[in-house]
Phi, psi and omega in degrees: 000134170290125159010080189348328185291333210260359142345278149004286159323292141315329168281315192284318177291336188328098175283115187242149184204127215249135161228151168075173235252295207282152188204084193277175191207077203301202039306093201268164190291305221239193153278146197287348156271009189269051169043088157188234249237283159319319169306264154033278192282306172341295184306299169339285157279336141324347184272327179291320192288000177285314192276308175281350167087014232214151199232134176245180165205184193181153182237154158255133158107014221307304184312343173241040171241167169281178186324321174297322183242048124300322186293322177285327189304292187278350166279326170313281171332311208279322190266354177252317204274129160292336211203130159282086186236114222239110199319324183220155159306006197245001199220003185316286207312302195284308177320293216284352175293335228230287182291343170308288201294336190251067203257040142255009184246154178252101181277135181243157164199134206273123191164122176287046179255171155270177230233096165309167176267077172219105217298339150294001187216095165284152182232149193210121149230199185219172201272080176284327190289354159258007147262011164281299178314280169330308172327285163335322171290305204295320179303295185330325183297308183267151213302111164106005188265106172242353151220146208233144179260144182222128155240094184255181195254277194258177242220070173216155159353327189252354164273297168041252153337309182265358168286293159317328220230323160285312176296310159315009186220334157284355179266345182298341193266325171211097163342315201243013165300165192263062206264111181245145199208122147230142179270149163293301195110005213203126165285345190210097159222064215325306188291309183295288219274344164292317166288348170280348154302294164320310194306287180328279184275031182271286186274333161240358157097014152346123180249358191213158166226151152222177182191185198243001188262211191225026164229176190269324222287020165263013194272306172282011184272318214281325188293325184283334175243034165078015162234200212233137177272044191283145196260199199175110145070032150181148194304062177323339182273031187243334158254358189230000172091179088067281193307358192253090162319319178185181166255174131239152189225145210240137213222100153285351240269311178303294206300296180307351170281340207263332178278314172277032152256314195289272166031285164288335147296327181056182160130232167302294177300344166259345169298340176296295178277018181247340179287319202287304222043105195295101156216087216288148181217205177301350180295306193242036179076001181298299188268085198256168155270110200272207170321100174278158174273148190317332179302359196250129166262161194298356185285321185287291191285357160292317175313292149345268161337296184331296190307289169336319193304269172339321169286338176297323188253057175033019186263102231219073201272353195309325176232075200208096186253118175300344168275349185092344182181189177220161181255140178264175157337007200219295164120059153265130176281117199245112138297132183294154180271343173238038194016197211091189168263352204241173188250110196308144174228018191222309223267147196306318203238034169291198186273003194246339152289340185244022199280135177216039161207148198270164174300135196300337175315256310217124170254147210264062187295357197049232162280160187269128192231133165210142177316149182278323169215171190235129165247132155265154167217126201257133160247123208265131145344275171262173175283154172276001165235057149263028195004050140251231172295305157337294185318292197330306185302323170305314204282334174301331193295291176318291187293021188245332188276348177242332157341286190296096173313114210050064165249107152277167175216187173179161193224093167273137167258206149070013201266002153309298188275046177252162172272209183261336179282324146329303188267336137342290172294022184246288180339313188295302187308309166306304163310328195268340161273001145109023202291147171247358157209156168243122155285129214238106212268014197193162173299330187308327188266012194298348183268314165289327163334284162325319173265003173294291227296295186316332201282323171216087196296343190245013161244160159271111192262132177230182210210110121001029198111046193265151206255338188194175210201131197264011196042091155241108186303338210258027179205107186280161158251087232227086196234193193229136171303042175319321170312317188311315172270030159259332211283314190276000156285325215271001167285323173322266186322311192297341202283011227244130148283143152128336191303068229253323146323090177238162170235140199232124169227113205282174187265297182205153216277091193217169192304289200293338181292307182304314150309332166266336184250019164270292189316296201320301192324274135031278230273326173321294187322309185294352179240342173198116168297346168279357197283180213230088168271150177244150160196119183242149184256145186242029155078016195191134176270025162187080182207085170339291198314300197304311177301327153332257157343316169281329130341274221301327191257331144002279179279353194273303191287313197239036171039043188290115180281298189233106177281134144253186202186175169206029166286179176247031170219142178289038196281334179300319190296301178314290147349307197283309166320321174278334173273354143110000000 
């Protein structure tokens, strides 16, 4: 973002230049590239200015400037301009003050608010919660998807509506889908919603996202891990592919044509569109479906097509309960104000202008909170090219740095083989550099582990394989099932012909090797109950020679067809290829 001054600067300076009689004046929420909510209207007015014939001009970023040169913005506009068209509702205070003053001009303003009684300031939106809903059928629809992510942006009247209206129409299709919503705070923040993405399919196992906002990028979050999408309010599937089930997409172009021509008849005809409130759906084309991915079947898009239809001919059920209301997230009972079953949507104070709560469906994470950065600091076993536990640990390191948003690291390696004053001073040292978790990479450290952890109560220590915990909140623990993969090598291996023999060469006679080269056994035993292990320890999880030497008496003294291990170096593989 540029500097606020020369923001300013810009604005204050804004050159507009009129050929022809119409002289309309955009004030955009946002950039007119970021493929959303600002593209959207971009696109619009060029089109009017196409069909009418009529010459424009537009400001970008208007809502994100401050007050003085909004105020310099829109006195610009009011003195050059017939027609005022002012992007979003985040910008209401200043059109209607600008229109108060100037009420031979005519102000449009694109916004789900209620409407002053002001014969120059018309308001216009579009039904976005009726391609949310569909979505919602279509996510719900596909095969193995059973929970679904909302990433909405600021917490108002106009968002709502479209969070609620994706779950109805995905709980019409599976009752018991799963819908989790966290907010950014921001129509456009790129950085927030990609963790806000992650966290969903991280932490709650999200198999689909949609959102609400004014980039693409949960579109490309999604596509990187192997899930699933809906874009919002330009086609996301022309960048991110195949994972983008479908859009929904928001096309001004009529409604803004139809508002700047009454504009320009002025009379009747604008008494109409300042009176009407223009709030256009699938009826007039306002609200579309963009590109389905191949992944949608004709079963799904028919289903779809229904809905569309039945939204063309105004038949618009959506917010429509056979019960009279719906109970929200709090467990209050939300009723239409005028009773009936649906919920109002045309009236100035209607239930869909003051709607501010989610549906009881819908579990409720609230705003998304993160650190602005994470410094990690890993203290490593071993070296990292020990193409064992390290290397691994080493490559986690890395994807958790790239993964994370504003996550660093840093690294010592070798430090199992330091003395306890040695792996002191690495420790010490991560603290005086302000780390806000340490990893301790191996079980070896579970004692020092413990007493840091007591020593500096305001980092997190996390603990590899760690054997036991002093009831410190502040230390975690993290390993891996290995036996699972000894028990199904050693099915492997017994499955081998000829194989009658096995060998095992353990590091050290400790719980986890031992548990493992149990498992190995095990899993042999179930496929030829005679089979025959040997296990010799060579006192150390990373000493080539010795593990060597130990192969070599296997295969020679006890006669071993097939060898493992549980070491961090591959001297066992390498052996075995040479002895053939």
């Amino acid at each position: 973002m540029l500097p606020r001054k020369k923001l300013l600067l810009n604005v204050l300076y804004f050159q507009i230049t009129f050929v022809g009689a119409a002289k309309n004046c955009y004030a955009y929420l946002g950039s007119v590239n970021d493929f959303g909510f600002t593209y959207a209207q971009h696109v619009a007015r060029s089109y009017v200015d196409g069909e009418l014939s009529t010459v424009s001009a537009y400001a970008e970023r208007v809502s994100f400037l401050g007050p003085d040169a909004q105020d310099a913005l829109l006195q610009k506009f009011a003195t050059s301009c017939d027609v005022i068209v002012v992007g979003s509702d985040t910008m209401h205070d200043v059109a209607h003050k600008f229109a108060q003053i100037y009420s031979n001009k005519k102000f449009i303003i694109v916004g789900h608010i209620p409407r002053p009684v002001i014969t120059n300031f018309a308001f216009t939106y579009v039904r976005a919660y009726q391609g949310k809903y569909i979505a919602g059928i279509i996510a719900a629809s596909h095969p193995g998807v059973k929970r679904l992510g909302y990433v909405g942006s600021v917490r108002t009247p106009s968002a709502f509506p479209n969070v609620n209206a994706f779950y109805l129409g995905a709980a019409s299709v599976n009752p018991n889908i799963m819908v989790y919503n966290i907010n950014t705070d921001s129509w456009f923040a790129p950085e927030l919603e990609r963790v806000a993405g992650l966290q969903l399919f991280s932490l709650h196992d999200v198999d689909l996202i949609s959102f609400d906002s004014d980039s693409d990028e949960l579109c490309k979050v999604a596509a990187e891990q192997g899930k699933l999408s809906i874009g919002y309010k330009s086609d996301a599937a022309i960048a991110h592919g195949d994972s983008v089930l479908t859009s929904v997409l928001f096309d001004w172009r009529q409604t803004f044509k139809k508002l700047v021509m009454a504009a320009g008849a002025g009379g009747t005809a604008w008494d109409a569109a300042y009176q009407a409130y223009e709030y256009d759906g699938f009826d007039e084309n306002a609200i579309s479906l963009g590109t389905y991915s191949t992944a949608v079947g004709a079963e799904t898009r028919a289903k779809a097509k229904t809905v569309v239809d039945a939204f063309a001919a105004k038949n618009d059920n959506v917010f429509c309960s056979p019960t009279g209301g719906f109970r929200d997230t709090q467990g209050t009972w939300r009723s239409p104000k005028n009773g009936g079953n649906c919920l109002q949507m045309e009236s100035a104070d209607s239930d869909l202008q003051d709607m501010d709560w989610l549906h009881g469906g819908i579990t409720d994470l609230g705003y998304l909170t993160v650190k602005s950065s994470i410094h990690v600091c890993y203290a490593f076993s071993g070296p990292i090219s020990d193409m064992g536990w390290t290397y691994y640990q080493n490559l986690a390191r890395s994807y958790v740095d790239v993964r994370v948003a504003g996550c660093t690291s840093e690294h010592v390696e070798n430090v199992a083989l330091m003395d306890e004053s040695g792996q002191k001073s690495v420790l010490d040292m991560f603290v005086a550099k302000g780390c806000d978790n340490v990893v301790l990479a191996h079980e070896v450290f579970s004692d020092i582990a413990n007493e840091y952890a007591g020593k500096h109560p305001n980092i997190n220590w996390i603990g590899a394989g760690l054997r036991f915990n002093q009831g410190h909140t502040n230390l975690a623990t993290a390993h891996i099932r290995s036996y699972q993969g000894k028990f199904v090598a050693g099915m492997i291996a017994a499955s081998q012909p000829g194989v009658k023999r096995l060998g095992y060469v353990m590091a050290l006679r400790i719980s986890e090797p031992m548990r493992d080269a149990n498992a190995f056994f095990l899993g042999a035993k179930s496929v030829n109950p005679d089979i025959k292990m040997t296990v010799l320890t060579v006192g150390s999880f990373y000493a080539p020679r010795e593990e060597r030497i130990a192969g070599l008496r296997l295969y020679h003294l006890y006669g071993a067809d097939v060898l493992t291990y549980d070491s961090d170096s591959d001297e066992i593989c390498k052996l075995a290829a040479e002895e053939g």
